[in-house]
KEMARLUM-218432 format. One record per residue: z, y, x of N, C-alpha, C in turn; residue in one letter. Coordinates in steps of 0.02 Angstrom, whole numbers, padded with zeros to 5 digits, always signed. Atoms other than C-alpha are relative to their C-alpha. Layout:
REM residues N
ZYXZYXZYXA
...
//
This chain:
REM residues 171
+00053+00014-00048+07704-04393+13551-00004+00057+00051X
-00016-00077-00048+07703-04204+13629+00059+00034-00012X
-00050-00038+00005+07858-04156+13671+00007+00069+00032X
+00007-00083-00024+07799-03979+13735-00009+00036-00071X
+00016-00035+00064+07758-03938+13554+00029+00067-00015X
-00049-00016-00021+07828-03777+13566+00024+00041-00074X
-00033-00046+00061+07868-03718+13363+00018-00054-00024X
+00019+00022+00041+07946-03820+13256-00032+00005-00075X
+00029-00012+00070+07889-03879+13094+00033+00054-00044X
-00034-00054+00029+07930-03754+12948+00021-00058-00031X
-00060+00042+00057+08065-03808+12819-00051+00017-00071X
+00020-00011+00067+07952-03735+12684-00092+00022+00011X
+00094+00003-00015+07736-03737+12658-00016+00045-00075X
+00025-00033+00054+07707-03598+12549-00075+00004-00027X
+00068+00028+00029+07563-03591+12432-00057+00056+00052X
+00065-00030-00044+07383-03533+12523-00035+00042-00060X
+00022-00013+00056+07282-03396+12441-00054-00043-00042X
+00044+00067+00056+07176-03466+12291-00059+00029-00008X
+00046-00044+00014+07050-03313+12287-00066-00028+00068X
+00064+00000-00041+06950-03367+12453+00029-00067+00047X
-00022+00035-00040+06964-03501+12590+00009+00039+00079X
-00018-00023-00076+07059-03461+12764-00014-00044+00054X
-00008+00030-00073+07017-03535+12921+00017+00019+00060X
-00041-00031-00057+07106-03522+13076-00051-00055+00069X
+00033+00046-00068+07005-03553+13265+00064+00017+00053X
-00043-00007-00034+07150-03550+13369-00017-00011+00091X
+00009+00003-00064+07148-03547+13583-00038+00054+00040X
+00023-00035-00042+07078-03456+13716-00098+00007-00019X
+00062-00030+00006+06899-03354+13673-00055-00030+00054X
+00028+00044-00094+06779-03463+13808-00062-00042-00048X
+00052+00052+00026+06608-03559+13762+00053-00068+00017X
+00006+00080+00002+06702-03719+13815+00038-00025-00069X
-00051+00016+00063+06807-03693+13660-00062-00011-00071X
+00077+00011+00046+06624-03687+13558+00015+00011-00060X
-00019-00038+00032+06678-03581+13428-00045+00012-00041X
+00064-00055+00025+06516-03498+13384-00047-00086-00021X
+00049+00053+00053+06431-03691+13332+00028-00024-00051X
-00041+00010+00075+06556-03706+13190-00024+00038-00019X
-00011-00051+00071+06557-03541+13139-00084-00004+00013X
+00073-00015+00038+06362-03541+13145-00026-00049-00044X
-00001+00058+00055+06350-03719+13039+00022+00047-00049X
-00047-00031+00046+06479-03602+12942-00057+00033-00053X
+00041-00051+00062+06360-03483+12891-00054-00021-00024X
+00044+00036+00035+06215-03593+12856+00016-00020-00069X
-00056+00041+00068+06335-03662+12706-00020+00042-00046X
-00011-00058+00075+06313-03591+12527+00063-00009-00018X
-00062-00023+00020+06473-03539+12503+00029+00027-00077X
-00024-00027+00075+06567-03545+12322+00042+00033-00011X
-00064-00060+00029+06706-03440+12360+00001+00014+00069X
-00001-00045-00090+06729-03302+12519+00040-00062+00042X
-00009+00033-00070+06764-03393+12693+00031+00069+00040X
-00027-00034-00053+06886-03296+12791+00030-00033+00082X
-00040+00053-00053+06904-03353+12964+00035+00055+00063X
-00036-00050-00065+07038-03272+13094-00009-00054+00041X
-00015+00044-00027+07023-03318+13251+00054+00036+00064X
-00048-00011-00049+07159-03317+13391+00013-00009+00049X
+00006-00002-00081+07170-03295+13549-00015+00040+00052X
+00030-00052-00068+07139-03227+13711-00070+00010+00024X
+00082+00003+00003+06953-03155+13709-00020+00014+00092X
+00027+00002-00064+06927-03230+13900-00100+00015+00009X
+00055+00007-00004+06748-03217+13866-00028+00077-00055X
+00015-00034+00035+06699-03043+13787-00055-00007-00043X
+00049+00004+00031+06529-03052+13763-00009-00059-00036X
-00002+00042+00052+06557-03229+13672+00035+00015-00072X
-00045-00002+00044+06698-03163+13576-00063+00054-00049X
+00045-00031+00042+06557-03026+13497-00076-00039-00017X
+00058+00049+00030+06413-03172+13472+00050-00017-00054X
-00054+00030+00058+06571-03264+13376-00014+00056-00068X
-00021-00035+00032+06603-03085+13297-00074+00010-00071X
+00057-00006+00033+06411-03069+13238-00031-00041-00045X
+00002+00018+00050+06409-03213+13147+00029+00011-00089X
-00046-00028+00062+06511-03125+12994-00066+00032-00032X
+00053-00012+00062+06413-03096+12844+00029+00023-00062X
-00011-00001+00066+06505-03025+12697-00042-00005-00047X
+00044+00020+00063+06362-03032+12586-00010-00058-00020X
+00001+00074+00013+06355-03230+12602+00086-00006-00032X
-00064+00011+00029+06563-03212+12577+00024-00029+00068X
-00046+00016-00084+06596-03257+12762+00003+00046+00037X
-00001-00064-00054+06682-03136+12878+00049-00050+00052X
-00042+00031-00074+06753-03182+13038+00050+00072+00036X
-00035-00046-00039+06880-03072+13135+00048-00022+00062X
-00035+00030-00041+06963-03076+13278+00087+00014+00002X
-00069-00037-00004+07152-03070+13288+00050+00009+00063X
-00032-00014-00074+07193-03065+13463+00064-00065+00008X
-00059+00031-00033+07341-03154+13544+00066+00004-00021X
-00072-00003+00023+07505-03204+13468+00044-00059+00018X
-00019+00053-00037+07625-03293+13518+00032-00069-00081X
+00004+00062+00029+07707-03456+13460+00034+00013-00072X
-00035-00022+00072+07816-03376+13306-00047+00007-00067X
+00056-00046+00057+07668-03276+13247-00022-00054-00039X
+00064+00043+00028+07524-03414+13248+00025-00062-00044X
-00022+00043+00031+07657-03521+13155+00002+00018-00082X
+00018-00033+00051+07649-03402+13012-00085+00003-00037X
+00073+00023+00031+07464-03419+13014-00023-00046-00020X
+00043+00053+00047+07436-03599+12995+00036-00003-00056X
-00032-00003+00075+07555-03568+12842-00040+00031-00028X
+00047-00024+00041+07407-03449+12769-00055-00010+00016X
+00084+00018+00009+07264-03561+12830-00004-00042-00043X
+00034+00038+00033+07175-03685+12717-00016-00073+00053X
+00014+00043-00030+07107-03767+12864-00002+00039+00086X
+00021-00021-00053+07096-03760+13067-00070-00039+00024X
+00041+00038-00033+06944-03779+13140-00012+00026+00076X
+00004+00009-00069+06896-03825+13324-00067-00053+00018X
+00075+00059-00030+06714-03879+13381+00002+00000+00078X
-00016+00000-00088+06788-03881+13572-00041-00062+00024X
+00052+00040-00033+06663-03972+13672+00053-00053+00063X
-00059+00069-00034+06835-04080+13757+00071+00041+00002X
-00083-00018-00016+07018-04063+13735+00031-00065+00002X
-00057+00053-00010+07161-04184+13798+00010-00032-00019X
-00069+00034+00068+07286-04200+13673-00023+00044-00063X
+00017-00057+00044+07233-04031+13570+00070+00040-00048X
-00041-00027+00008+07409-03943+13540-00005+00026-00078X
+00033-00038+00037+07335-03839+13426-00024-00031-00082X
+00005+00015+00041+07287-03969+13318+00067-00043-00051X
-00067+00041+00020+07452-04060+13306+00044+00066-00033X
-00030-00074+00030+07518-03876+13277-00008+00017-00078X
+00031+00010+00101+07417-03875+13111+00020-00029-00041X
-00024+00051+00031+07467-04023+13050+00059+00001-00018X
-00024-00013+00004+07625-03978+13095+00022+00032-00096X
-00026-00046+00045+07614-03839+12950-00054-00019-00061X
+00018+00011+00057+07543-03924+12835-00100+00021-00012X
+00068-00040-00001+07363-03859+12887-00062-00054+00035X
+00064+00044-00020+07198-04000+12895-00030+00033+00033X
+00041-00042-00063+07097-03982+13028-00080-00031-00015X
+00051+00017+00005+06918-03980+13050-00031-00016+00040X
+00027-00008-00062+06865-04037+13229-00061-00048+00013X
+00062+00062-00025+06730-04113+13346+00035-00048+00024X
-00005+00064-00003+06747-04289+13399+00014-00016+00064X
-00028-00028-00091+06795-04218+13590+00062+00010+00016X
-00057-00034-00001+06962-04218+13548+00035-00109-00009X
-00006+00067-00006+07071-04387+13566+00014-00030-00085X
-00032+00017+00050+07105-04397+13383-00049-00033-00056X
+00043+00031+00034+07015-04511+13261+00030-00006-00079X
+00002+00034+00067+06994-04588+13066+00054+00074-00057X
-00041-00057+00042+07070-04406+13003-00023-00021-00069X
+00004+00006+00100+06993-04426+12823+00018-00048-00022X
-00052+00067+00025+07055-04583+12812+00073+00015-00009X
-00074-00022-00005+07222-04516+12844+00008+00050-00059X
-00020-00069+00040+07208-04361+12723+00003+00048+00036X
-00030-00035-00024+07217-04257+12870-00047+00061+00037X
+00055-00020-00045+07052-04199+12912-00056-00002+00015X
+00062+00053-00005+06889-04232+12971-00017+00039+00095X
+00003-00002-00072+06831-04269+13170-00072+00000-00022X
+00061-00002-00012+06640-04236+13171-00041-00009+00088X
+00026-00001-00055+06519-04269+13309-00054+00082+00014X
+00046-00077+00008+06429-04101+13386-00066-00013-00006X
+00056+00018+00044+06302-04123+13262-00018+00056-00047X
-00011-00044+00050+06253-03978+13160-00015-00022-00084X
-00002+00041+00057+06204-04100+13012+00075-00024-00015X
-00041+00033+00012+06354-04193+13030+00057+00073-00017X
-00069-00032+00028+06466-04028+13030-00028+00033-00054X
+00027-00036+00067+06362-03952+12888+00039-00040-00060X
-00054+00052+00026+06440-04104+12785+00052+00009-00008X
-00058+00012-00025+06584-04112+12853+00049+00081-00047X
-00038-00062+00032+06620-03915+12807+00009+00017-00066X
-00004+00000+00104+06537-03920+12617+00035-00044-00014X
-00043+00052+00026+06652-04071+12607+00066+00022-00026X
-00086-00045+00002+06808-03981+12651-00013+00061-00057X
-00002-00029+00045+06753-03842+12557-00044+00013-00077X
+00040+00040+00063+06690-03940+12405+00060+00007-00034X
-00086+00047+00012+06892-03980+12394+00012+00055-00081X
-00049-00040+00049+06988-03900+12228+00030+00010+00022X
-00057-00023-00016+07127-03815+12267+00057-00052+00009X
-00050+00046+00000+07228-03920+12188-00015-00084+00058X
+00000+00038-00040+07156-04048+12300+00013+00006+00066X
-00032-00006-00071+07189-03968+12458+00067-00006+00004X
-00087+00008+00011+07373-03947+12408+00017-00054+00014X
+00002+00059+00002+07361-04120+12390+00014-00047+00067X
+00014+00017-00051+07323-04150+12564+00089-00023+00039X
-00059+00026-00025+07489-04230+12659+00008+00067+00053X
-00028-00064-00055+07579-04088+12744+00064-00028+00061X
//
């Protein structure tokens, strides 16, 4: 469907750690990417095992990228960090050690980024601004509306999962 895709898939989906959950926010640092109403649903969550989320990209927006940054809480077991800008090799290595990508972008296209995930074997967690639909039906995901009920759900759902059930998930 996107033939700009620009990594391919890997030949091999090594295992994710088992000690905490990873999430990856991938794209350019910017309110339109709406970053900061996931991760603040995020931290509302009672969390049963640490939440690590990197996120990646180019921090076009400083002072958002340190609202984003201020949501981190190790005492709840959620930290957020930023990992700056990598290119297409790197961030291919990362969705190999995420769990999940998430993206509450308030409108994307096609969403690269998410096909990128999938790519590596990595469910996504997005808003409903994105052209892609019936993900949990598929195994592949879940599309929420920007709802902070609906992504509160949506997130204890995903991370309700067993391990062995994320594994599970179609890579």
């Amino acid at each position: 469907v996107a033939g700009n895709l620009p990594t391919p898939p890997p030949t091999e989906n090594p295992p994710r750690p088992t000690d905490k959950w990873v999430i990856a926010c991938t794209g350019r640092v910017n309110r339109k990417k709406n970053i900061a109403f996931g991760l603040k649903v995020l931290a509302g969550i009672e969390l049963e095992k640490p939440v690590e989320v990197r996120v990646y990209g180019p921090p076009e927006d400083p002072e958002y990228l340190n609202e984003i940054l201020s949501l981190s809480n190790p005492d709840s077991g959620l930290s957020i960090a930023h990992m700056g800008s990598l290119n297409h090799e790197e961030l291919s290595v990362e969705y190999l050690k995420a769990h999940f990508l998430l993206l509450s972008t308030l409108h994307e296209n096609f969403g690269h980024s998410i096909a990128e995930a999938w790519a590596h074997g990595c469910p996504v967690i997005i808003a409903d601004t994105t052209p892609w639909r019936d993900l949990e039906a598929k195994g592949i995901g879940w599309e929420l509306p920007l709802q902070p009920e609906a992504w509160a759900r949506g997130l204890a759902q995903a991370l309700a999962l067993e391990l062995e059930q994320r594994q599970a998930l179609p890579d």
